[in-house]
PQR file of N, CA, C, O and H, with PARSE charges and radii, in Angstrom:
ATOM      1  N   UNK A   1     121.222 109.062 134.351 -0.4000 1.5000
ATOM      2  CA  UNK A   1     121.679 110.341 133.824 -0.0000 2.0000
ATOM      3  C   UNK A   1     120.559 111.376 133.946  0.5500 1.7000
ATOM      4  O   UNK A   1     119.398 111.107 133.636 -0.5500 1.4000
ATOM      5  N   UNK A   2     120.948 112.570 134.408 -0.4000 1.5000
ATOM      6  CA  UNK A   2     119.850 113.826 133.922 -0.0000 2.0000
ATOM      7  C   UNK A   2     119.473 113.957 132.822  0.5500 1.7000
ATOM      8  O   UNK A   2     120.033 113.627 131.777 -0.5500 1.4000
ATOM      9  H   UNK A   2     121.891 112.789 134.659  0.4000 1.0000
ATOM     10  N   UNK A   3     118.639 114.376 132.959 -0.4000 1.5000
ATOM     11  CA  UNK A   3     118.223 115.238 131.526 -0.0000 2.0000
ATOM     12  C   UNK A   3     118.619 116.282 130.979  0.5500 1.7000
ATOM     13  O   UNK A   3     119.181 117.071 131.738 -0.5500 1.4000
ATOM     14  H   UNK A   3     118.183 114.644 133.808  0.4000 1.0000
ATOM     15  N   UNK A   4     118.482 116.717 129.406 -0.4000 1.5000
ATOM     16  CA  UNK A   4     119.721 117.688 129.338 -0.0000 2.0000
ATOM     17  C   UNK A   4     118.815 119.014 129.197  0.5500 1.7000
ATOM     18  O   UNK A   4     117.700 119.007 128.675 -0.5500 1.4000
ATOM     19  H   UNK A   4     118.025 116.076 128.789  0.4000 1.0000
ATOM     20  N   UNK A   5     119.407 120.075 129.698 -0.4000 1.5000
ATOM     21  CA  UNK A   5     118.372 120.994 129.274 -0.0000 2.0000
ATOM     22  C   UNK A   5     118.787 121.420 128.079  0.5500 1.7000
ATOM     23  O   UNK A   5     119.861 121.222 127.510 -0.5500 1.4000
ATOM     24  H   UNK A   5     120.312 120.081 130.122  0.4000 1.0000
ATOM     25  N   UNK A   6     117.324 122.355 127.568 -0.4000 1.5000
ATOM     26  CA  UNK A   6     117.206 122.981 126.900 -0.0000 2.0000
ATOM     27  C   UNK A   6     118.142 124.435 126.481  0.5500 1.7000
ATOM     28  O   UNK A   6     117.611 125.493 126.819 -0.5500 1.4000
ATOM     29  H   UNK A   6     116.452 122.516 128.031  0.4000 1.0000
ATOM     30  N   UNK A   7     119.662 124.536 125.680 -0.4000 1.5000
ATOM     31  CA  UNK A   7     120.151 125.647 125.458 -0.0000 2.0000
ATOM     32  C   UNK A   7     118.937 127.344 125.787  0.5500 1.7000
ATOM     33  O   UNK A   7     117.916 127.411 125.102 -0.5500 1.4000
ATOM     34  H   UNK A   7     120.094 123.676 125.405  0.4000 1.0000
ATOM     35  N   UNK A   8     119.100 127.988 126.360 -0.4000 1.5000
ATOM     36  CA  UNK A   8     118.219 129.179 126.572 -0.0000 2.0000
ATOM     37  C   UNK A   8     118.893 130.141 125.151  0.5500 1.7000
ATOM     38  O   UNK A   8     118.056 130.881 124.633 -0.5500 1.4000
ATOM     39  H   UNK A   8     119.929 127.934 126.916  0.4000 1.0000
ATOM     40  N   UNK A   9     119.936 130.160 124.688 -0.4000 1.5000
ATOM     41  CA  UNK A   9     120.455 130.916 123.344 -0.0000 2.0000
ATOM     42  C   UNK A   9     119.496 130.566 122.187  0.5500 1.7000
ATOM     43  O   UNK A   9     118.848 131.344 121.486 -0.5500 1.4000
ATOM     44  H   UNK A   9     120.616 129.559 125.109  0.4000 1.0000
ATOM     45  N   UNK A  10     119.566 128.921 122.138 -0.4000 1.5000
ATOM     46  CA  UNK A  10     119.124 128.822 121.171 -0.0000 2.0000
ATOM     47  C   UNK A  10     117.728 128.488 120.692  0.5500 1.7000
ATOM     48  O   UNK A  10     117.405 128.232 119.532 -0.5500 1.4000
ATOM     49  H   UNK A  10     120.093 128.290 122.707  0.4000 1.0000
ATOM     50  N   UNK A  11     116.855 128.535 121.892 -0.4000 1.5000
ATOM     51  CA  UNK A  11     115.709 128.389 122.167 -0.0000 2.0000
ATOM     52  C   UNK A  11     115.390 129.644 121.447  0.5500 1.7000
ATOM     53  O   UNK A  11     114.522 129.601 120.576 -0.5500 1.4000
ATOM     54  H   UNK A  11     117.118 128.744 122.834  0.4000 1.0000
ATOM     55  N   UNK A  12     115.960 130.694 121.700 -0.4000 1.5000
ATOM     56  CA  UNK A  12     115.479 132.492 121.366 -0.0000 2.0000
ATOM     57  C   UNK A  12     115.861 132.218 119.643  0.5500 1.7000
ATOM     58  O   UNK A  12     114.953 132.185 118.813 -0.5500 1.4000
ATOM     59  H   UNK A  12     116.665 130.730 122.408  0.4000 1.0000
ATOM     60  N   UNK A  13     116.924 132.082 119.360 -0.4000 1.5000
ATOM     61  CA  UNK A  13     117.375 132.605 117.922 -0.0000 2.0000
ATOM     62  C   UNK A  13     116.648 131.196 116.900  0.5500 1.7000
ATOM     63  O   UNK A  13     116.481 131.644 115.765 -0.5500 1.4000
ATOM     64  H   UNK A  13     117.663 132.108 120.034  0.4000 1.0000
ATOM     65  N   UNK A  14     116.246 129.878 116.965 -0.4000 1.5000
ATOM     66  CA  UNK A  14     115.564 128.711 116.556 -0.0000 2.0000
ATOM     67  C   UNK A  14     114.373 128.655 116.569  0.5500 1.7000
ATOM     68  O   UNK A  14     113.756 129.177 117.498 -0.5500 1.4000
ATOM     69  H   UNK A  14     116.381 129.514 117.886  0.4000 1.0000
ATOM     70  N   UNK A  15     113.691 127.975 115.493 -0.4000 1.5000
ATOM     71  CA  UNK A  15     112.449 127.268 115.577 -0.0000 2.0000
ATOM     72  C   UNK A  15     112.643 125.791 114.759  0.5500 1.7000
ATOM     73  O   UNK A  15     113.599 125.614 114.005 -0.5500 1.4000
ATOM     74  H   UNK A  15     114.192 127.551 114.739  0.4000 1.0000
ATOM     75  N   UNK A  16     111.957 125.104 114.925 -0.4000 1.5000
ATOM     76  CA  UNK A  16     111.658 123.767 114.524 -0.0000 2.0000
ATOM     77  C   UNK A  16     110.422 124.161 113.829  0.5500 1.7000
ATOM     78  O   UNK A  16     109.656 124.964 114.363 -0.5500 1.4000
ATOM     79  H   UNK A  16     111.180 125.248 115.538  0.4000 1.0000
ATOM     80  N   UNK A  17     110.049 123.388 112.087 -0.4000 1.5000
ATOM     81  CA  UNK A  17     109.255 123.638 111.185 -0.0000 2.0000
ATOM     82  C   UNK A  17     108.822 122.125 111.738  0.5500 1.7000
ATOM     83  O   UNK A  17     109.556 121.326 112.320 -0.5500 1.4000
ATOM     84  H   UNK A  17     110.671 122.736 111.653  0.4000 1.0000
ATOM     85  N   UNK A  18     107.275 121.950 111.351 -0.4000 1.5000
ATOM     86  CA  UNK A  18     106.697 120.784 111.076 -0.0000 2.0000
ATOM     87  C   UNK A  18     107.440 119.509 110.861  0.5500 1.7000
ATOM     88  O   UNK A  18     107.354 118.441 111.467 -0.5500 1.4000
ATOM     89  H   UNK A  18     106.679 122.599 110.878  0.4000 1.0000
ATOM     90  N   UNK A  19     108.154 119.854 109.905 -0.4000 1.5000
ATOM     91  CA  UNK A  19     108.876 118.927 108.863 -0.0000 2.0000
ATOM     92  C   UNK A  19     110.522 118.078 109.896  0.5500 1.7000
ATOM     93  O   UNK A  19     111.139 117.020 109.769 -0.5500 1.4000
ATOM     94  H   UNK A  19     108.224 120.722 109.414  0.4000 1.0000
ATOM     95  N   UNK A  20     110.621 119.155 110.741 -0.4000 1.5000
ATOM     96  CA  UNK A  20     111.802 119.146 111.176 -0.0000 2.0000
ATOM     97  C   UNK A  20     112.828 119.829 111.040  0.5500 1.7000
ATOM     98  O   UNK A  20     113.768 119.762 111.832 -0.5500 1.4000
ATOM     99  H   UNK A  20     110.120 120.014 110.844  0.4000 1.0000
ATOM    100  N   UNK A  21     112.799 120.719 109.839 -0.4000 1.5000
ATOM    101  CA  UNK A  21     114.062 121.560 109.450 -0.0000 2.0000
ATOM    102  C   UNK A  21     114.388 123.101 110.326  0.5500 1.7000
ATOM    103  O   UNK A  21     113.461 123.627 110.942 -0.5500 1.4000
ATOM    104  H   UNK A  21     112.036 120.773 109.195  0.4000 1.0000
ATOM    105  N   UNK A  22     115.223 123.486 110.314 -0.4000 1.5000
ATOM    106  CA  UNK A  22     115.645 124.338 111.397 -0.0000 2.0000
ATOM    107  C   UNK A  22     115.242 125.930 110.644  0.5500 1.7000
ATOM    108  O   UNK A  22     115.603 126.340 109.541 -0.5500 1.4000
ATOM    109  H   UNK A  22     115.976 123.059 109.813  0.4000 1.0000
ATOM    110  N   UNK A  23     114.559 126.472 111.456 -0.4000 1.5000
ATOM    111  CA  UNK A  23     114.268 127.944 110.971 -0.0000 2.0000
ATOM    112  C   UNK A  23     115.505 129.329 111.657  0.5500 1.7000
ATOM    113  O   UNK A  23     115.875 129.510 112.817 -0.5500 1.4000
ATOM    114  H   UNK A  23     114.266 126.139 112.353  0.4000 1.0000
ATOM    115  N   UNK A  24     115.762 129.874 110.744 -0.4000 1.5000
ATOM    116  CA  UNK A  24     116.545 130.913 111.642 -0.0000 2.0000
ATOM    117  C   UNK A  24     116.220 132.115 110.747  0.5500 1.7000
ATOM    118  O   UNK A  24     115.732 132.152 109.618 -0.5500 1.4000
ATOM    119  H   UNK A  24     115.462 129.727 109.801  0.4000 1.0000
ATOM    120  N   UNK A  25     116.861 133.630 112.034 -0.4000 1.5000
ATOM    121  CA  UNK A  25     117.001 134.754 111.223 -0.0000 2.0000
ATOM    122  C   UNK A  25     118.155 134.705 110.305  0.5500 1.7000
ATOM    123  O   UNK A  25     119.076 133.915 110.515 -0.5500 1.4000
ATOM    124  H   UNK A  25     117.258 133.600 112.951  0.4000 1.0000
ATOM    125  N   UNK A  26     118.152 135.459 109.359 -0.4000 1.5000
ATOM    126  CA  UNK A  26     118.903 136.085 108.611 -0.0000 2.0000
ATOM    127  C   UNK A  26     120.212 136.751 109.289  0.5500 1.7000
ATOM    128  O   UNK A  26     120.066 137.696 110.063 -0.5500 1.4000
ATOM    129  H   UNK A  26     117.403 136.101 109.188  0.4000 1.0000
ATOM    130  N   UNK A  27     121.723 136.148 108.927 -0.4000 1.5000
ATOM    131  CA  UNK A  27     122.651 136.864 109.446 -0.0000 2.0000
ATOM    132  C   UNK A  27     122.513 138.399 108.124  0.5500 1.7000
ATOM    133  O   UNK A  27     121.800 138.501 107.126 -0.5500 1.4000
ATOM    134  H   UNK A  27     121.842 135.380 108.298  0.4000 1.0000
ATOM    135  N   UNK A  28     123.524 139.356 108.720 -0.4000 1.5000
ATOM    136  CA  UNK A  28     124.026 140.524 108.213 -0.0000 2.0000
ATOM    137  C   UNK A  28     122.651 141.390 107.913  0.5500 1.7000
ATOM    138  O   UNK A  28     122.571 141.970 106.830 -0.5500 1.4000
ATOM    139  H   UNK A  28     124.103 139.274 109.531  0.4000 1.0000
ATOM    140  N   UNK A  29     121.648 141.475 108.796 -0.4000 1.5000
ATOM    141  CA  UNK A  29     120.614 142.012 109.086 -0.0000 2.0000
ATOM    142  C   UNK A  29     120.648 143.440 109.991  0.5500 1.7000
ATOM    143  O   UNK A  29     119.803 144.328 109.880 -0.5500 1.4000
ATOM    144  H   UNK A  29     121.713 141.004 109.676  0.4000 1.0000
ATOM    145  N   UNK A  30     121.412 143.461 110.597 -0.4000 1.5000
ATOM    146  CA  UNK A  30     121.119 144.629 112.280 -0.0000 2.0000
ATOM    147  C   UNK A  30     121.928 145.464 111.698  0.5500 1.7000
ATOM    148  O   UNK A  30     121.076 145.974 110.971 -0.5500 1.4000
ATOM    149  H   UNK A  30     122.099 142.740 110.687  0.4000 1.0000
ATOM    150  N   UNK A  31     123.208 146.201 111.339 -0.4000 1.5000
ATOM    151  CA  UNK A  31     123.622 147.337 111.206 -0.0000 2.0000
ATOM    152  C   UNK A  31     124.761 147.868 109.773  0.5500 1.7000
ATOM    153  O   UNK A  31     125.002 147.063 108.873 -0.5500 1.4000
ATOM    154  H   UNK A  31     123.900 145.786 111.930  0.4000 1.0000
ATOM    155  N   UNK A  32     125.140 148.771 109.766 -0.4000 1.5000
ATOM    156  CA  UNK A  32     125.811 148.727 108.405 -0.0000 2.0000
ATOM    157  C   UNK A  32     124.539 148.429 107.463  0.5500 1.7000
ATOM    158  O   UNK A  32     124.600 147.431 106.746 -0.5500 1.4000
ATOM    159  H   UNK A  32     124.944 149.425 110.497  0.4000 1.0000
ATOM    160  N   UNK A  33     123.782 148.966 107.438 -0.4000 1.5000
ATOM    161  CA  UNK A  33     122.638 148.854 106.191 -0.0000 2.0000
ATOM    162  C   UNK A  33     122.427 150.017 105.043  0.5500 1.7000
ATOM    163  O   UNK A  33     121.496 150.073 104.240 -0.5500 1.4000
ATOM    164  H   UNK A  33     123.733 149.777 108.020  0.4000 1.0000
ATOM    165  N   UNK A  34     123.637 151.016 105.184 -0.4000 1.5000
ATOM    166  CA  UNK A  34     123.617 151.649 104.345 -0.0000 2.0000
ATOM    167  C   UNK A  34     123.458 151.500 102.923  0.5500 1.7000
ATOM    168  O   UNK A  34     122.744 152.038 102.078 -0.5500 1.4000
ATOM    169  H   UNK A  34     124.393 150.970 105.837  0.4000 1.0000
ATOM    170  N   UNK A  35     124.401 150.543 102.916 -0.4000 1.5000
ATOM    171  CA  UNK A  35     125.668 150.308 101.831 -0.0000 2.0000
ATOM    172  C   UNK A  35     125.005 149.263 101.238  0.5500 1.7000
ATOM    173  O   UNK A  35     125.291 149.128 100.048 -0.5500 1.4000
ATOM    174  H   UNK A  35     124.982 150.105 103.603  0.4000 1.0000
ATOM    175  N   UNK A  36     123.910 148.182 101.851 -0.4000 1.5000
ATOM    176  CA  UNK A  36     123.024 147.529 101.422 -0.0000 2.0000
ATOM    177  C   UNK A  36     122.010 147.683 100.673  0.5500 1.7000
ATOM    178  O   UNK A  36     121.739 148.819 101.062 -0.5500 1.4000
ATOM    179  H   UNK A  36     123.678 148.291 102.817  0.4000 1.0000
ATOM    180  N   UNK A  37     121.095 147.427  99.786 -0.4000 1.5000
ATOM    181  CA  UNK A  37     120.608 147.662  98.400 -0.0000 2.0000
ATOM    182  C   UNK A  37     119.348 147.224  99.071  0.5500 1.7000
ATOM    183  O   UNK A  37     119.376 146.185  99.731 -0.5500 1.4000
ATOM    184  H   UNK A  37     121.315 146.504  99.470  0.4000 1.0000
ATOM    185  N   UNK A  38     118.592 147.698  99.000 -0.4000 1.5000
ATOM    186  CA  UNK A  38     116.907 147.909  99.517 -0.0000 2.0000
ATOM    187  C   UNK A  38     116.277 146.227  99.187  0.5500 1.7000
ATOM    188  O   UNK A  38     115.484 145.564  99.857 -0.5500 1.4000
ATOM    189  H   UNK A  38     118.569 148.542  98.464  0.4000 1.0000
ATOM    190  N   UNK A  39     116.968 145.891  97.921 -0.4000 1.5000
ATOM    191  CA  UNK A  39     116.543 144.504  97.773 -0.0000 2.0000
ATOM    192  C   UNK A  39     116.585 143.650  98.612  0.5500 1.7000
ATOM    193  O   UNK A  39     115.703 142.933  99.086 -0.5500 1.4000
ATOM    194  H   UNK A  39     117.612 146.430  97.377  0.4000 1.0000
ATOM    195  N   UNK A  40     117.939 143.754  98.851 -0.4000 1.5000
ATOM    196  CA  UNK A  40     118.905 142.718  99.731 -0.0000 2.0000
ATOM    197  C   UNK A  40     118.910 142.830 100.843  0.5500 1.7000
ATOM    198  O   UNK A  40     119.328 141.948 101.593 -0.5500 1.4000
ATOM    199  H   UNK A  40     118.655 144.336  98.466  0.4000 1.0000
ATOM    200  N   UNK A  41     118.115 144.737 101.510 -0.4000 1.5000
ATOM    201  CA  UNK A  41     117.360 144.070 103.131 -0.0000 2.0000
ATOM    202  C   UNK A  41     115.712 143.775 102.664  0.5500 1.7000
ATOM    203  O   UNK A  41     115.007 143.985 103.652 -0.5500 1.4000
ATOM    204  H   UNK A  41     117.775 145.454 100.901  0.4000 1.0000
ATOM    205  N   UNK A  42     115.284 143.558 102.050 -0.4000 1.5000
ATOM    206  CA  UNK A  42     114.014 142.911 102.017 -0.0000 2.0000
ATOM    207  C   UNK A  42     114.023 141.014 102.579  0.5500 1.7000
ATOM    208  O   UNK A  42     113.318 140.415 103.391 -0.5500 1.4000
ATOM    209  H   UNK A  42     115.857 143.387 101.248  0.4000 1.0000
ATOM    210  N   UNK A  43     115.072 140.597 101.762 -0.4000 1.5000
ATOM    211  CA  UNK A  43     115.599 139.759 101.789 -0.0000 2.0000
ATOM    212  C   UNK A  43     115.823 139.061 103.032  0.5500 1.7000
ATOM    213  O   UNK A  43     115.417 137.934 103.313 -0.5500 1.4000
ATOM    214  H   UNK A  43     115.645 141.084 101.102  0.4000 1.0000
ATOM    215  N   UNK A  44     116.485 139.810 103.723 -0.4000 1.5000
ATOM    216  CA  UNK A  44     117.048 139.788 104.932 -0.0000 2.0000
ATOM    217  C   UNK A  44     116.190 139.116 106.017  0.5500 1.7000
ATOM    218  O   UNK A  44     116.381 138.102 106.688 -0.5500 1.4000
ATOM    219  H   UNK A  44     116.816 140.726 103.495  0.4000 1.0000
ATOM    220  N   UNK A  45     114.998 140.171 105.965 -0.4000 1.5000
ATOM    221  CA  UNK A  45     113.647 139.543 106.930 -0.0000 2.0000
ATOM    222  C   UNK A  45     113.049 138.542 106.666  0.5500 1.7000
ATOM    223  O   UNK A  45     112.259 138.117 107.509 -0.5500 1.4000
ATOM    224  H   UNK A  45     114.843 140.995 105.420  0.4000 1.0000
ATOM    225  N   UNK A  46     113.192 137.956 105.630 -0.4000 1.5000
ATOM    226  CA  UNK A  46     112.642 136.385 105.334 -0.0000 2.0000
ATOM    227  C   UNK A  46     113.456 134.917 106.414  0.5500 1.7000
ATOM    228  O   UNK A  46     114.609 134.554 106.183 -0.5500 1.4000
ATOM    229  H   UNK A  46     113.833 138.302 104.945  0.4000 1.0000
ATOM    230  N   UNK A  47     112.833 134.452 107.218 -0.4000 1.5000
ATOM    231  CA  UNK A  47     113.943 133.764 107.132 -0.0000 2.0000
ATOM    232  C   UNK A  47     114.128 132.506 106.475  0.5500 1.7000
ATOM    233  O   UNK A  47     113.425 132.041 105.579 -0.5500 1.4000
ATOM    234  H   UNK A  47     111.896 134.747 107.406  0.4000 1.0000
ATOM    235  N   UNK A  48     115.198 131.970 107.035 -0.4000 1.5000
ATOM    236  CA  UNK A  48     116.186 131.191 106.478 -0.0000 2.0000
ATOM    237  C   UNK A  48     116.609 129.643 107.072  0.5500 1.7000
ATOM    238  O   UNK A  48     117.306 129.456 108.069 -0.5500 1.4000
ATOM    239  H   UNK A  48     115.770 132.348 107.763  0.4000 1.0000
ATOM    240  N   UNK A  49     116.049 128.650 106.262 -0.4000 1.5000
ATOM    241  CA  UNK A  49     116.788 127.576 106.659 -0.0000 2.0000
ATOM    242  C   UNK A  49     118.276 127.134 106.400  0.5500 1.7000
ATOM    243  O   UNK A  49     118.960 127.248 105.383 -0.5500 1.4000
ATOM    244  H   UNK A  49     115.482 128.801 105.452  0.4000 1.0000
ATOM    245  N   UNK A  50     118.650 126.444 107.974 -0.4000 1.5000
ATOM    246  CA  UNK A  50     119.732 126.108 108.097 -0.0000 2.0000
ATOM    247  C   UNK A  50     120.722 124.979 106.815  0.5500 1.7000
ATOM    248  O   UNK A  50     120.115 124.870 105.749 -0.5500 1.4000
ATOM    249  H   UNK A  50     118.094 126.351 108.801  0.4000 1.0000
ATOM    250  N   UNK A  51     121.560 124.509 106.851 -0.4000 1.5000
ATOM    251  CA  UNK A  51     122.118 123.667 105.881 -0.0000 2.0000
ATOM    252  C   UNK A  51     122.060 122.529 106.897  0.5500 1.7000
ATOM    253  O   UNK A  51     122.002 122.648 108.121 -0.5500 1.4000
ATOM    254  H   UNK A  51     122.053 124.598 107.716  0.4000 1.0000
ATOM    255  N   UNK A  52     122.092 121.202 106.048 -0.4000 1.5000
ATOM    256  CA  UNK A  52     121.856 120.263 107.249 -0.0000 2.0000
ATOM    257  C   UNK A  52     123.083 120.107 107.613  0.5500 1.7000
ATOM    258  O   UNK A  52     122.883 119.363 108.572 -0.5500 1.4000
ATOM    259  H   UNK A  52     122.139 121.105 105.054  0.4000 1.0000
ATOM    260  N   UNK A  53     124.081 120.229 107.580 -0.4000 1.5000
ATOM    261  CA  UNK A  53     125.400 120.121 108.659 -0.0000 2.0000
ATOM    262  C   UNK A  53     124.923 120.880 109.830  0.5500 1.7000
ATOM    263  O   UNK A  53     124.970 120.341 110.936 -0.5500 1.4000
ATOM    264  H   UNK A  53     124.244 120.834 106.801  0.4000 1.0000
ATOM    265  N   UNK A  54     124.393 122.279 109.673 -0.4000 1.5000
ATOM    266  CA  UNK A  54     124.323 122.773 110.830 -0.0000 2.0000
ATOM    267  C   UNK A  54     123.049 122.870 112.016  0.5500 1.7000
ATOM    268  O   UNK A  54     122.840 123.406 113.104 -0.5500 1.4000
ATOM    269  H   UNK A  54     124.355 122.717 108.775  0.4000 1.0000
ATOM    270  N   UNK A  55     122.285 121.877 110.919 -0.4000 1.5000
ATOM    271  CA  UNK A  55     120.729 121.293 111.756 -0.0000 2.0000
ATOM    272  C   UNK A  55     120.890 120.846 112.681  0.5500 1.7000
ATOM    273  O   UNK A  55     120.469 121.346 113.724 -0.5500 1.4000
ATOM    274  H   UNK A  55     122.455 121.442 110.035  0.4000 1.0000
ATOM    275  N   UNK A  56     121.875 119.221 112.601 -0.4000 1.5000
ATOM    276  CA  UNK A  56     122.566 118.728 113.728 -0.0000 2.0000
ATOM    277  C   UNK A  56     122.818 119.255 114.657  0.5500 1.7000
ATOM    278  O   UNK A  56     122.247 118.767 115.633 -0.5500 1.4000
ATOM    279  H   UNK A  56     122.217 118.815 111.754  0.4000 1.0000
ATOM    280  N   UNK A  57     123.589 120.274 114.915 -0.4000 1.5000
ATOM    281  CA  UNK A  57     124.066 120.852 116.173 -0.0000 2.0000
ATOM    282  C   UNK A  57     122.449 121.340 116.916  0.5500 1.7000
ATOM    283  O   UNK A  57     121.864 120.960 117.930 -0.5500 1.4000
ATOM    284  H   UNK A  57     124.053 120.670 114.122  0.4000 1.0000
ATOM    285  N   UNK A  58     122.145 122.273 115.928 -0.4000 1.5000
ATOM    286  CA  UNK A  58     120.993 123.208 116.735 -0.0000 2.0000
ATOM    287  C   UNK A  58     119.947 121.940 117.393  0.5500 1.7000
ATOM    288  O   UNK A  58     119.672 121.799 118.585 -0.5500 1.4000
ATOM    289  H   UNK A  58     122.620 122.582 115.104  0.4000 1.0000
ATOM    290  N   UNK A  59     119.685 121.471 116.760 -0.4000 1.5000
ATOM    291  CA  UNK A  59     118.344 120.371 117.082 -0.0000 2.0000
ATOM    292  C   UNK A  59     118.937 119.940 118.451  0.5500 1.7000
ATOM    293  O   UNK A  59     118.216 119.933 119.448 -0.5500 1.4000
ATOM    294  H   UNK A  59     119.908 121.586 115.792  0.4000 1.0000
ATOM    295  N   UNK A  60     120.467 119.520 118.516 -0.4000 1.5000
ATOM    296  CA  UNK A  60     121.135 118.775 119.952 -0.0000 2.0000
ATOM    297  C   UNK A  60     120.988 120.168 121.039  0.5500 1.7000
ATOM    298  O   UNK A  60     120.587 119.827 122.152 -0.5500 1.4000
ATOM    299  H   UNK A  60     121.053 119.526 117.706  0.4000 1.0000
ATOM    300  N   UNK A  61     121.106 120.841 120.970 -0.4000 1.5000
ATOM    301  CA  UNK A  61     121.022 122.364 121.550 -0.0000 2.0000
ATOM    302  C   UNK A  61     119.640 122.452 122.010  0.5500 1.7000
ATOM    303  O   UNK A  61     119.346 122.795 123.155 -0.5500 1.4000
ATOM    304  H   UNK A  61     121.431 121.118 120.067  0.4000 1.0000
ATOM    305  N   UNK A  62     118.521 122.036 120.813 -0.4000 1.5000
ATOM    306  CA  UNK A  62     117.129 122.177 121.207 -0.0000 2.0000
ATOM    307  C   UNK A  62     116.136 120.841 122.214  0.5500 1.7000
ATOM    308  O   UNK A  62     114.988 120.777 122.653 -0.5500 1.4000
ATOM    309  H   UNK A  62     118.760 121.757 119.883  0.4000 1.0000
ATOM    310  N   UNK A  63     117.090 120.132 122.222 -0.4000 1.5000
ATOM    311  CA  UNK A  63     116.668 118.653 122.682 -0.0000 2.0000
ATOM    312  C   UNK A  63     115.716 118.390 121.968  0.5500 1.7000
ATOM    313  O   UNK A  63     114.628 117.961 122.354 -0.5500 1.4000
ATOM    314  H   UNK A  63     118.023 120.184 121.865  0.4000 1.0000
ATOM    315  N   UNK A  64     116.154 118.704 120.487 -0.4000 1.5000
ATOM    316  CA  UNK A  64     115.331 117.550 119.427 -0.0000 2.0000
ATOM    317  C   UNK A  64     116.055 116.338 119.230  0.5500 1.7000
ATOM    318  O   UNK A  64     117.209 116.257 119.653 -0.5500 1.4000
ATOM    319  H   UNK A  64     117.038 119.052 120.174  0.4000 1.0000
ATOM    320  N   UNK A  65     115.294 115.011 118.402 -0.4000 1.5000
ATOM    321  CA  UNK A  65     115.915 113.990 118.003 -0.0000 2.0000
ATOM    322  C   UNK A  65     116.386 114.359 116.990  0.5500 1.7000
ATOM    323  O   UNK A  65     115.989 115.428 116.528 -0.5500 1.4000
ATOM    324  H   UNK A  65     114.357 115.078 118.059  0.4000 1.0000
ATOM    325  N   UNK A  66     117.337 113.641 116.341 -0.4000 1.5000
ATOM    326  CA  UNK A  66     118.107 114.044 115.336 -0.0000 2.0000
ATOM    327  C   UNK A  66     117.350 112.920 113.959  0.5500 1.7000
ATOM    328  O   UNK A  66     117.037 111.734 113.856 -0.5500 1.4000
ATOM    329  H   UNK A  66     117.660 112.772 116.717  0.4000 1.0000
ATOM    330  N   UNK A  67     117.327 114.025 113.185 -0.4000 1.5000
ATOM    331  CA  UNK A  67     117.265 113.130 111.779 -0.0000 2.0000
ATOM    332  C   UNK A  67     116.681 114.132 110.266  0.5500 1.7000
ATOM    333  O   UNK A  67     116.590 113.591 109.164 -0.5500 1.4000
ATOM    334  H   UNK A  67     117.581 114.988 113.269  0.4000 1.0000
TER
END
């Protein structure tokens, strides 16, 4: 069998922490920020780990091992 590559999407929007857990941006960040409360885009720029249901996928996407 080949090898699988590396998703190029999710290479850009992912990182892998030390630990293993999946790093991402913040959805509801880019527009419509009016109406949003100065707090809650502070917030925004932090990011955000994934839930582990959705670790799984990304890590297979990243040609990490899973666990």
């Amino acid at each position: 069998m080949p090898k699988m590559k590396t998703h190029s999407g999710a290479k850009k929007r992912f990182k892998l922490t030390a630990t293993g857990k999946v790093k991402a941006r913040h959805a509801f960040s880019t527009h419509i920020l009016e109406k949003k409360s100065a707090k809650r885009k502070r917030g925004f720029s932090n990011p955000v780990i994934l839930s582990d249901h959705d670790q799984g996928r990304v890590k297979t996407l990243l040609g990490a091992k899973k666990g």
